[in-house]
C-alpha positions, 0 to 999 in steps of 0.5 A: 501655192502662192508665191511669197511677194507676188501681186496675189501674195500682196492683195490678200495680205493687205486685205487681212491687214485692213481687215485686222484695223477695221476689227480694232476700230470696231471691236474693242472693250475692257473684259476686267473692270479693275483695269478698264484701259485693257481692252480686247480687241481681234486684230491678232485674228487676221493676222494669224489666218495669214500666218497660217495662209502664207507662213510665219515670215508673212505673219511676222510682216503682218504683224508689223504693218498692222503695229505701225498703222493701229499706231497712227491711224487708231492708238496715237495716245499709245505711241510708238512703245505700245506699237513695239509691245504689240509687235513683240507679243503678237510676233511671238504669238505668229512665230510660234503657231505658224512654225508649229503649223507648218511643221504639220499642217493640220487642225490638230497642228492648227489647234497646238500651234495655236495652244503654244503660241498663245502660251508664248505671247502670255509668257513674253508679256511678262518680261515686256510689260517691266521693259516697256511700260516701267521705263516708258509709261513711268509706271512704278515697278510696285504697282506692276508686281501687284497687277502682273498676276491677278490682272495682266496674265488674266487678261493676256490669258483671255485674249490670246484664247478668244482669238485663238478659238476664232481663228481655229474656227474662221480659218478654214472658211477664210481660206476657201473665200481667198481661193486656197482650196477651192477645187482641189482634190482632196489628197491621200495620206501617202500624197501628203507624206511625200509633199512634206518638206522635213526641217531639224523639230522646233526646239522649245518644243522638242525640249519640252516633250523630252522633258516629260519623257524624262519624267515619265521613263527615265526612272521607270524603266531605269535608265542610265545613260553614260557619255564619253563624248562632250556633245558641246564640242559637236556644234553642227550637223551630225549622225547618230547610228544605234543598235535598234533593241526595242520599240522604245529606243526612240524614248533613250535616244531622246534623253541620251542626247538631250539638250540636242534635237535628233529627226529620227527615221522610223518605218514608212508604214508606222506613219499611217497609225493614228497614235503615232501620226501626230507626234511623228510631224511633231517630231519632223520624223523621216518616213523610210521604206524598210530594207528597199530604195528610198531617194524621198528619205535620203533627201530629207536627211540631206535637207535637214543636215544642210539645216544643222540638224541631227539625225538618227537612224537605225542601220539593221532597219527594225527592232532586234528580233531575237534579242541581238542585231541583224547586220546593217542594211544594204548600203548604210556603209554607202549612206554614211560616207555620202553625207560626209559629217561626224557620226556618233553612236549609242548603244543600248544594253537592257531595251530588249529585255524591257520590251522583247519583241514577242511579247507586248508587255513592258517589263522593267529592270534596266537600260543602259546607254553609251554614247561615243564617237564612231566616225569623224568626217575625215575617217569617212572620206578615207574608207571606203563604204564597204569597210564603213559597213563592216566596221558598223557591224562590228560596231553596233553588235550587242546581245543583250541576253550575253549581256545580262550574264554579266550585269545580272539584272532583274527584269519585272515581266509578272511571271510571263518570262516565256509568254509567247516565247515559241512564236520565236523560238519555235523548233526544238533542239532536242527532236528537231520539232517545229512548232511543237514549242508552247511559252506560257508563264515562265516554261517553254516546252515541247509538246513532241518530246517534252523537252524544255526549260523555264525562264527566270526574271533574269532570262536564264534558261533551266533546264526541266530535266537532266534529259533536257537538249537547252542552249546556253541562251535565247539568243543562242537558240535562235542562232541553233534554229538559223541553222535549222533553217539554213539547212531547211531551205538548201535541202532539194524541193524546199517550198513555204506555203501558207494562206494568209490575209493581207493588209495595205495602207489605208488612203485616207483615214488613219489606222486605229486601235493600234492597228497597222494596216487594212485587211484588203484581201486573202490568198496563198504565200508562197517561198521557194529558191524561186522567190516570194510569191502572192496569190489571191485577191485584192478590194475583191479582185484577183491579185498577184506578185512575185519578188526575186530572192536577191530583192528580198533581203528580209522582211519586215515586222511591225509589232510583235511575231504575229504578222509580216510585211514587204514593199512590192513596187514601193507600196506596203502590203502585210501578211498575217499568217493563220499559224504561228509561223512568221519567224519561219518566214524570215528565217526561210527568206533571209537564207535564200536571199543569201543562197541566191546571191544576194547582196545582204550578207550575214554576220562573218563570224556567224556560224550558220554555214558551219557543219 
């Protein structure tokens, strides 16, 4: 890396500023024969490759030098105005493509930053072009109101393009000649990660793409969105926390929020999927390993507060699994009270019900959001961070099935309400069966003892027969088969054990077809009071693990209830099952880990641990 302001730093930017003039003074020709004194010339060339090279301050510093010296030694006839339009348009130009650039560095970050800012210079040529040449060159204002469309966007248009593809296409070689990656091994995708320096998103284009969100989404999934806060009164930092309903909370903190910038904090592992990857670097989201230590997280969050930003976290870790919260993770109470700023909340009724997590599909109806006030600084300093974390809890608790019992919402799901159901409600609460369960259509039933229900577009659960043994709600069901579980795992000799195949990150190429992560071996999983246990292979070789039940909170799941995934020694290893059998899984290890003394506690009101 080359250090701003050293010998190194000055020799290549003067080389490319006398490069930028040498080009200037060679290359230059009108492109648009009604208006011949506009010509193209590729002195932005140099000057974006260093901005890309060395930063957006250096290519504003570029910028300046080559205005002023094209101005003396090249276009004295233009004077000292068309060296400050020069250094107006080309500076908007450098800063937007280089803070774009540096927010991901990358040819697809290189091409948008490129994109942005050639959009940027035509769009400030506008304005310039009626403060410049109207007032100085004494051009009458008529004359320009008939040249700005036809000829000076045009012209503006075709330059800023030409330079950008050339410097999208010399950049690299240029870099290599200048010594900038000469010998350097190429880096895998978790170094690259972990070198990255996150920074509150560039505005103008955060503003942009939630835009189109709000397009796209908004009324579609009827969204409402009700505050009763004034965000005009939170001028600095602060956090938002929110209970995490479904994989498009991401889409309604956005627009709840909006005109804010919020950095979200997603799953380490969702970084590596090639369709999210980019707009992930965009959006400067934080990587954060579920539910095990992160000090590479909690200092992003810290350099991104100390810059006035936003962030957003999820404290239960992933999306709701059965249709209401799990308790906040380990230490959020701990993490709220270190950084010492205001935390909102927002909470989303109807998001699970429009995507439930065991089935894929988008089932619209409607998604109400609140946003209010949880904490001020000042009630942080004064609680301790266990009282944080149990008034989170509380706070944050929704069950969007209870819900939906008031609101009575219909929700679109082309009569498949109950598709897949049994992959997470899986024991049956008449004959105790487990796995006997089968969702299809709008029908959920047992396959030992019939008994059943069918599931209408508002999620009530009816009964197939007045013999029928049917909870209230899912959600209530899922609770019932928590107990189950509960009892399942503390009876003497309790063992779990299944053959799965495991995947891992992959190291250089990201995940396609929305996969998330590469299979890299098989074995036997096992679960016991003892701990998790992995044994088998690995890239062909013999692999083993074993985690202690205290270390094990839960797992973690990526999609839907078909695969499952945990940190052994910081790295991500997923499981997928050859059954139905994942819920089981979480079930089993949330339940021992609390057996076994560990520090993830359920709800104090849940009535698992009741006979």
């Amino acid at each position: 890396m080359i250090r701003f302001g050293s010998t190194k730093w000055l020799t290549r930017t003067a080389l490319l500023a006398a490069l930028s003039l040498i080009l200037v003074y060679f290359v230059h020709f009108p492109i648009f024969p009604a208006a011949p004194y506009l010509e193209y010339d590729m002195a932005d060339v140099p000057i974006l490759m260093g901005t890309f090279m060395f930063g957006p301050v250096s290519g504003l510093l570029l910028t300046a030098v080559v205005s002023v010296l094209q101005w003396l030694l090249i276009s004295p006839a233009g004077g000292w105005v068309g060296a400050a339009m020069h250094f107006f348009a080309t500076g908007t130009f450098v800063l937007t493509a280089g803070l774009l650039y540096r927010g991901f560095h990358s040819r697809v970050g290189a091409a948008f930053g490129l994109a942005f800012g050639s959009i940027a210079m035509i769009l400030v040529m506008i304005p310039l072009n009626y403060i410049f040449t109207v007032n100085f060159y004494g051009t009458p204002k008529e004359v320009l109101d008939e040249m700005i469309w036809p000829v000076l966007v045009p012209f503006n248009t075709v330059k800023a393009g030409a330079n950008s593809i050339f410097t999208f296409l010399l950049y690299k070689s240029v870099s290599r000649l200048f010594k900038f990656e000469r010998h350097r091994a190429k880096k895998t995708l978790q170094e690259k990660l972990a070198r990255r320096k996150l920074s509150p998103p560039f505005k103008p284009l955060y503003l942009i793409l939630v835009t189109v969100m709000r397009l796209l989404y908004k009324k579609r999934l009827g969204l409402t969105i009700r505050r009763e806060i004034e965000l005009k009164n939170y001028k600095g930092p602060y956090i938002v926390v929110s209970n995490h309903a479904s994989r498009y909370d991401y889409l309604y903190a956005t627009m709840a929020f909006f005109p804010h910038t919020l950095n979200f904090v997603a799953g380490y592992n969702e970084f590596f999927r090639a369709h999210l990857a980019f707009i992930f670097r965009l959006m400067q989201v934080v990587p954060k390993r579920n539910f095990v230590p992160d000090t590479y997280a909690i200092r992003s969050v810290s350099h991104i507060l100390k810059k006035g930003g936003r962030v957003i976290l999820f404290p239960e870790g992933m999306s709701s699994i059965s249709g209401a919260n799990q308790p906040a993770a380990i230490g959020s109470g701990k993490f709220l009270k270190h950084f010492k700023v205001p935390v909102l909340k927002m909470r989303i009724a109807g998001g699970y019900l429009t995507t439930p997590k065991f089935s894929l599909d988008e089932r619209p109806g409607r998604v109400e959001v609140e946003v209010s006030e949880l904490f001020t600084a000042e009630q942080l300093a004064a609680m301790s961070a266990e009282e944080i974390q149990d008034r989170l809890d509380e706070a944050l608790y929704h069950d969007d099935y209870a819900w939906n019992k008031r609101a009575r919402v219909s929700f679109d799901a082309k009569g498949k309400t109950a598709d897949r159901l049994h992959t997470l409600l899986f024991w049956c609460p008449k004959c105790g069966a487990e796995f006997a369960m089968k969702g299809e259509g709008n029908t959920l039933a047992c396959s030992r003892c019939g008994n059943g229900a069918t599931l209408n577009d508002k999620y009530d659960l009816t009964p197939l027969d007045e013999g029928c043994v049917i909870p209230e709600t899912p959600q209530r069901w899922f609770e019932l088969q928590r107990k189950h579980i509960y009892r399942t795992v503390r009876a003497a000799g309790f063992t779990l054990k299944e053959h799965v195949r495991i995947g891992a990150l992959p190291r250089y190429e990201y995940l396609k077809d929305q996969s998330t992560s590469k299979i890299v071996g098989e074995g036997t999983l096992t679960l016991d009071r003892a701990g998790f246990s992995y044994e088998g292979t690995r890239d062909g070789r013999a692999f083993s693990f074993h985690i202690n039940p205290a270390q094990l909170p839960t797992f973690g799941m990526c999609t839907d209830i078909s695969r499952f995934y945990t940190f052994v020694d910081g790295e991500f290893l997923e499981f997928f099952s050859e059954g139905e059998t994942v819920e089981k899984w979480f079930l089993a290890a949330e339940e021992i880990h609390r057996l076994e003394g560990g520090a993830w506690r359920n709800f104090k009101s849940a009535d698992t641990y009741e006979a």
